[in-house]
N, C-alpha and C positions, 0 to 999 in steps of 0.2 A: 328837567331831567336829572334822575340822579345819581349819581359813582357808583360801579360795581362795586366796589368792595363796603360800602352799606347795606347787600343784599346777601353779601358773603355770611357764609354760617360761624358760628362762634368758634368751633371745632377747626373750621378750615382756618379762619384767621388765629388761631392758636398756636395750630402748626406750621404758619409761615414765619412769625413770628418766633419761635421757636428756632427755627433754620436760618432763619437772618442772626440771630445774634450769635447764636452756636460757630457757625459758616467765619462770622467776621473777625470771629475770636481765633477761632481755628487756624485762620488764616492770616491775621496779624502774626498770631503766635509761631506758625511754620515762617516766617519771613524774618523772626526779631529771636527767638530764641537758638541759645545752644545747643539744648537739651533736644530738641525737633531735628537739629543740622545733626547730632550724633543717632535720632533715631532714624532719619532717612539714608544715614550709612548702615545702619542696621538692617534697614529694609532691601538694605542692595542698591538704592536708586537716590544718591547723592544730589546728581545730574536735577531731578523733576522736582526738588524741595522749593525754589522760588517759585516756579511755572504754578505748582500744585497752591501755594501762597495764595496768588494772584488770583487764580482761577476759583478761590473758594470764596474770596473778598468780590470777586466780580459775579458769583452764582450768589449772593446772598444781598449784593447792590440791583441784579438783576430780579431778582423777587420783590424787591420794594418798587422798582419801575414797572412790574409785573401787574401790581397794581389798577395802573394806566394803559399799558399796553398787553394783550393776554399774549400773546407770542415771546413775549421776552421771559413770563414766567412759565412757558410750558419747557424753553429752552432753560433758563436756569434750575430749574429742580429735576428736568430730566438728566441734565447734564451732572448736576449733584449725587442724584441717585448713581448714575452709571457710574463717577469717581468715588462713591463710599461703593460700590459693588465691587472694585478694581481694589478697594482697600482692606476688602475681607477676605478677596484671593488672597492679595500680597502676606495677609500676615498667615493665613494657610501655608502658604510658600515657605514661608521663613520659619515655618512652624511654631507658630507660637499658641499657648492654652487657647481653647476656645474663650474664654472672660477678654480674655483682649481683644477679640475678634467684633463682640458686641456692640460697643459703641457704633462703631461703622454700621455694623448692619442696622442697628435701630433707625439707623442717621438717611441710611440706603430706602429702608421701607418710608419713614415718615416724610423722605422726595416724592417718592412713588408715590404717598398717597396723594400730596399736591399736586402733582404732575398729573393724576390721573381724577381729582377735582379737578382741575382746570381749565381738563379737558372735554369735560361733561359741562363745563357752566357756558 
């Protein structure tokens, strides 16, 4: 018998891959820097800067276990997608140029599309 993810398409393991390290950077970085603690007072929401950390370090730990189990990666890139969907309101909100908005939203679609590969496989 052999591993799902030997069977995975090069495009899908691309974009996990992609999202784990993007995710784990993100999310070191919202936990360790200063520059994140003054943009999350910016964003209004001082309070979710560790939570949001965590959460991005554990959606991108959870893709690689995703792996092995398909339930822990339908939950971590869904969960991804819907926190970068929450992050192109936020900066709506706060009104900032649409160029800043993007990252998130790329970050939001290319969950979605794991989320909705992984769902089909």
């Amino acid at each position: 018998m052999t591993s799902p993810e030997l069977h995975m398409p090069l495009v899908t393991v691309i974009t996990q891959g992609i999202s784990i390290v993007l995710f784990l950077g993100y999310g070191t970085t919202c936990l360790l820097s200063k520059t994140m603690a003054a943009e999350f007072v910016r964003y209004q929401l001082p309070q979710l800067r560790v939570q949001t950390g965590m959460l991005q370090i554990a959606g991108s730990l959870g893709m690689i276990a995703g792996h092995l189990y398909r339930p822990l990666l339908l939950l971590s890139a869904g969960g991804l997608a819907i926190m970068m969907f929450i992050a192109v309101i936020t900066r709506f909100r706060i009104r900032d140029p649409l160029y800043m908005a993007l990252p998130a939203f790329c970050l939001c679609v290319l969950n979605l599309f794991i989320f909705v590969k992984a769902l089909r496989s």
